[in-house]
C-alpha positions, -999 to +999 in steps of 0.1 A: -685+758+719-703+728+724-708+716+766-704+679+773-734+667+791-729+626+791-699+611+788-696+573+800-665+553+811-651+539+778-645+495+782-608+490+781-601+460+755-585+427+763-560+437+740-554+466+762-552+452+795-529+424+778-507+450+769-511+471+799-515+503+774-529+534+794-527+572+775-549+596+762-569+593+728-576+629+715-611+624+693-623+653+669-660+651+661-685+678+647-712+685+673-744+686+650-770+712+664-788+688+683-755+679+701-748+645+688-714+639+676-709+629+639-677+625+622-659+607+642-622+605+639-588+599+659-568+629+662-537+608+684-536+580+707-510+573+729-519+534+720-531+519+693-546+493+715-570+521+733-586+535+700-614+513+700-630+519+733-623+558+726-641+558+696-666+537+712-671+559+737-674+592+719-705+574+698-721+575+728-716+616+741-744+636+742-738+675+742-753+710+749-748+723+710-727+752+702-748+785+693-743+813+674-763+845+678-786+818+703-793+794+675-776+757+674-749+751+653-731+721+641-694+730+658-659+713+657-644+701+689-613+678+704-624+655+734-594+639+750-605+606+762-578+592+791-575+552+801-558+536+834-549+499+832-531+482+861 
C-alpha cells in the first residue's frame, strides 16, 4: 500500500463556514508509481459544501508508492479527509 508522506490542511470554503458544514470526505485516488495521486474522485462526503477543499487537497498529497516484489506500482487507495468549522 501506498504511505502518505505530505498531506496539507485542506482551505474550508466560505460556502462552508456559511453553512457551518464539518464531516469527513472519503477520496479514492490511484497512487501512480512515483506516488502522485491521479484519478481523483469522491467516494462520500458528509457535505456537499466540503468537497472542493477535499479534492483540493488530495491534488496536492505526495506518497511513498506501493511496491510489489520491491518495484513501484500504480495502487488504489481511500484517504478520508476530515473538516472542523465552528
Amino acid at each position: 500500500m501506498p504511505k502518505l508522506v505530505y498531506d496539507p490542511d485542506p482551505e474550508t470554503s466560505k460556502q462552508a463556514l456559511k453553512h457551518k458544514a464539518s464531516g469527513t470526505v472519503v477520496i479514492g485516488m490511484v497512487v501512480d508509481k512515483n506516488g502522485l495521486p491521479t484519478q481523483i474522485h469522491v467516494v462520500s462526503s458528509d457535505s456537499k459544501y466540503l468537497v472542493d477543499g477535499a479534492l483540493n487537497a488530495a491534488r496536492q498529497y505526495r506518497f511513498e508508492p506501493g511496491t510489489y516484489k520491491g518495484v513501484p506500482v500504480a495502487t488504489e487507495t481511500e484517504v478520508g479527509i476530515s473538516f472542523r468549522t465552528y
